[in-house]
N, C-alpha and C positions, 0 to 999 in steps of 0.2 A: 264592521260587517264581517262576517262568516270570511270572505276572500282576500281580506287584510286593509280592504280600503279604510278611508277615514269616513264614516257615518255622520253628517252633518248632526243630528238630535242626537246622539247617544257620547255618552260624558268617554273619555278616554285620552291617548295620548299621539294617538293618531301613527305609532309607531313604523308601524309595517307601510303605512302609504311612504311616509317620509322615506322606510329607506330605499322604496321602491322608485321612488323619484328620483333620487340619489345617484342610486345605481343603471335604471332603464334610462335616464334621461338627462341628469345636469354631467355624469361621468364622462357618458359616451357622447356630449356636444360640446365640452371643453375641452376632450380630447383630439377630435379635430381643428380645432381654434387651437392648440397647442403644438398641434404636428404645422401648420402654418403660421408660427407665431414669429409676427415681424417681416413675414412675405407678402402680405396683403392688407390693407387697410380695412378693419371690422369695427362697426359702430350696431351694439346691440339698444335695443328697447325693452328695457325688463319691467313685468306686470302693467301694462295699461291697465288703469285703475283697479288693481286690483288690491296695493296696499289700501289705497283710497277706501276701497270699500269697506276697510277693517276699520277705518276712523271713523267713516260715516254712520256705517249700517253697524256698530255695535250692538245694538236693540235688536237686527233682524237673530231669530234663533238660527241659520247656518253662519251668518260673518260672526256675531256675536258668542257662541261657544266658545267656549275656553278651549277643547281640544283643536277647534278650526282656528282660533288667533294662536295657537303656542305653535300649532304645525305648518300654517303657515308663515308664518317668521321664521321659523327656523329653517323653512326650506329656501327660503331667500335669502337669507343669511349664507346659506351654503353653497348656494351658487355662486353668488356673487362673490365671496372667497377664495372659491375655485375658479372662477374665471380671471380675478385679478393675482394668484398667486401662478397659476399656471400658461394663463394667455395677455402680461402684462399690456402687451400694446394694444390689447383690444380697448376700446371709448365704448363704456356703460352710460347710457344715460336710464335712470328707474325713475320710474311715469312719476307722477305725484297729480296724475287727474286734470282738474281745472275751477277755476275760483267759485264755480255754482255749487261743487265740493265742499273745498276746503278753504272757500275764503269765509266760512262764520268762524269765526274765533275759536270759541270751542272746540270745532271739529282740525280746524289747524294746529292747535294746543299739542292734539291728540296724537296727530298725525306726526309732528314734530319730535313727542315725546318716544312715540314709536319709533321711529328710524333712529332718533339719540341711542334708543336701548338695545337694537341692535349690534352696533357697535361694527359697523362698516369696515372695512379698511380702505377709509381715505379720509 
């Protein structure tokens, strides 16, 4: 779009949202997880089903775009990065849904193969 957002139908690389995510939001929330890192016990919840929905609803045209699957991974990727390089003792748990999801095969495959390619750190 025209304001840098990521445009669910229109083919692109979703740039400018990602770095505004980046920057307006996984920066400045890791950065206070960081200023009290090891003072406090933090147990985050990341994406309720939200990768989920990139395994499931591949078919719908907003999770199934190519610019929505590459910008969304990548923004998860980068959090989660920054929060385990910069706020170690925080406890990540990322959602993975529930088995009316990802329990048909397929779509666990899917799901599976996606966070493999990720490439997490841990």
């Amino acid at each position: 779009k025209s304001n840098g957002r990521c445009d669910y139908t229109a083919p692109g690389d979703c740039a400018d949202g990602i770095e505004e995510y980046r920057s307006d939001y996984v920066d400045p929330f890791v950065s206070v997880l960081a200023e009290y890192e090891g003072r406090a016990n933090v147990v985050l919840v990341m994406e309720p089903d939200g990768l989920a929905n990139l395994a499931t609803n591949r078919g719908h045209p907003h999770c199934g775009n190519k610019a929505t699957q590459a910008a969304y991974k990548e923004g998860v990727k980068y959090a989660v990065e920054q929060l385990a390089s910069k706020a170690p003792s925080v406890a990540i748990y990322l959602d993975a849904a529930h088995g009316g999801w990802l329990g048909w095969e397929n779509n666990m495959k899917y799901f599976m193969k996606m966070l493999r390619d990720l490439d997490l750190p841990w």
